[in-house]
N, C-alpha and C positions, 0 to 999 in steps of 0.2 A: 504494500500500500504506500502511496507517493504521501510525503511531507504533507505538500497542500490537500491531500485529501483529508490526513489527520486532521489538520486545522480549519475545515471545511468542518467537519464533523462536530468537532468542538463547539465550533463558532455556532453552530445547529441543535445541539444540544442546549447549552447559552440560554437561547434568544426562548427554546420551548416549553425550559427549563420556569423560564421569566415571564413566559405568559400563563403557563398551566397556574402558576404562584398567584396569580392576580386575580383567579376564580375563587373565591372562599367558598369551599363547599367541605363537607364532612367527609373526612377520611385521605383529601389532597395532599396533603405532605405526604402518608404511607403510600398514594399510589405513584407518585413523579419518585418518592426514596427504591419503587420496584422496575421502575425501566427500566434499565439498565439487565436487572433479571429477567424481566418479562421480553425480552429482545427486541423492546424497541428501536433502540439506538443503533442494531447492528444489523437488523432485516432488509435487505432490499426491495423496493416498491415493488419492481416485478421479475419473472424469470427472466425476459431479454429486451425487450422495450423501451420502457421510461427508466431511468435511474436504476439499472439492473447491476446493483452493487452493493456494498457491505456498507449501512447509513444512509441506504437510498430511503429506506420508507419514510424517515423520519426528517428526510431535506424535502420530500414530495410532500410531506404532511406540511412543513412549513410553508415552502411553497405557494399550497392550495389556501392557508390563514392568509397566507398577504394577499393574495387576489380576488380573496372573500373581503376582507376587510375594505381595499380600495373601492370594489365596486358598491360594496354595501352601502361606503360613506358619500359614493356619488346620486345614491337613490334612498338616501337620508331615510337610512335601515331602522332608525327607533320611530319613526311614521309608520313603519309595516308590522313594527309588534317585534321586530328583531333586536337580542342584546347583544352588547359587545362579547359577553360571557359565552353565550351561544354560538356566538362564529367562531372565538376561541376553543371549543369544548368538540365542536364536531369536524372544525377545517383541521384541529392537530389529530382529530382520535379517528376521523371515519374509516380508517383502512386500520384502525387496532386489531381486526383479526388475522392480521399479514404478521400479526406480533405472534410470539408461542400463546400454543392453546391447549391450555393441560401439561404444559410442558411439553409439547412439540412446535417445534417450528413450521411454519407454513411453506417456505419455499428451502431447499434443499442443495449442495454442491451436485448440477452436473457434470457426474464423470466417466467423461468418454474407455471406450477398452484401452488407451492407452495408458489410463491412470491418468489423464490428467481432465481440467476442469474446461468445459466447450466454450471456446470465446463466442461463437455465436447465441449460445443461448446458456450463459453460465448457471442459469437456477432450475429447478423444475419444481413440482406441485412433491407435498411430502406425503407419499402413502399409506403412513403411518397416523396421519391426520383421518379424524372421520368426513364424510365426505357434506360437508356442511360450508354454505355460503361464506367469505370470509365478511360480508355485512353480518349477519349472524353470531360467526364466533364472539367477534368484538365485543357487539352487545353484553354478551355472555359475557366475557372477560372483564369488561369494565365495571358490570352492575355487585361485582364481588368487593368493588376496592369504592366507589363514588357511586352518588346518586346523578344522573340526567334527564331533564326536564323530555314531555312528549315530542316537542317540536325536534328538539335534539336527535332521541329517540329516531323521529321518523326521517329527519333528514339524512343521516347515517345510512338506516336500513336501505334507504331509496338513493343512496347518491348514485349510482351507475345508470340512474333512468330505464329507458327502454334497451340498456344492453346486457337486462339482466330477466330472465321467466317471470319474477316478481311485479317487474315493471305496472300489470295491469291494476295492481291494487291500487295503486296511487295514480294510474290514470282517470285525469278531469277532477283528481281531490290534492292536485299539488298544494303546497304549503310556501310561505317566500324565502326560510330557511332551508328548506330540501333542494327548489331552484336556485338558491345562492349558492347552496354547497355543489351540484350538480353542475352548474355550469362551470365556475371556478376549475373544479376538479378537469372535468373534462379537455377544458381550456390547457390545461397546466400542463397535463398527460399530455394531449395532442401535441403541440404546439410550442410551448416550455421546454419538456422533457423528453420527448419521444425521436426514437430514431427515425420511427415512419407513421404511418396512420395505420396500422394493424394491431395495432395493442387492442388488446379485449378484454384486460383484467381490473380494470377500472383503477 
């Protein structure tokens, strides 16, 4: 791992560290003190995509806070019912089930028969995981350590839109939390982070 990625990571850690802090909610300290255990800080966003590297989830996660926040404050987000706490709570945690679950990680070293790890698609999905949405695990993972509000809630479950089977449940019952997070994300992954436009893991 190159210097600057170290201090990349750091610097990411830092800033998530310092917003998670600014939520007062019951149990906040013990869960920002389990990151680090819960593999936050060292999961990559995806197998080979967006940010497919060791600290990618958690610079994707930041990321998607700053582009939630910018737009939110351009469409004067406490008008729609939106908190600051809320964009912080869902833009850093929505992809928490990319984090371990149960103590398994979600994404895994791909390693070729050579023994070594595939620059093409360095991670793959871990089969050791039950085969459960990672909007999902999150939920599950989070609701052990803090409480989150429903809009939270539903915006997490629903950030990948219509590129997920779920999709129709919240079709025509969006919320303006779920679209802030959803487009954000999308934006981010596409566009920001992405090698190409075929990422599909949200």
């Amino acid at each position: 791992m190159s210097v600057e990625l170290i201090i990349k990571q750091e610097e990411v850690k830092e800033e998530v560290v310092r917003l998670l802090s600014s939520v007062k909610r019951k149990g906040m300290k013990h869960f920002i003190d389990s990151l680090d255990e819960l593999g936050y800080f060292s999961a990559p966003a995806s197998s080979q995509h967006h940010l497919s590297y060791d600290g990618g989830l958690a610079e994707h996660s930041l990321n998607v806070y700053n582009h939630m926040i910018s737009i939110a404050e351009a469409l004067d987000y406490e008008s729609l019912g939106i908190t600051k706490d809320s964009i912080i709570m869902s833009g850093l945690l929505h992809d928490f089930g990319k984090a371990k679950f149960n103590g398994k990680e979600e994404y895994i070293d791909n390693i070729l028969k050579s023994g070594k790890r595939s620059d093409a698609k360095p991670y793959m999905k871990n089969k050791e995981r039950p085969p459960i949405a990672h909007e999902v695990t999150g939920l599950l993972s989070l609701a052990k350590y803090i409480d989150i509000t429903d809009e939270e809630a539903t915006a997490m479950l629903y950030h990948n839109g219509a590129y997920t089977p779920i999709w129709r449940e919240v079709q025509n019952k969006e919320q303006p939390l779920q679209l802030l997070l959803h487009y954000a994300d999308l934006w981010v992954s596409r566009f920001v982070e992405s090698k190409g436009f075929e990422e599909s893991e949200g």
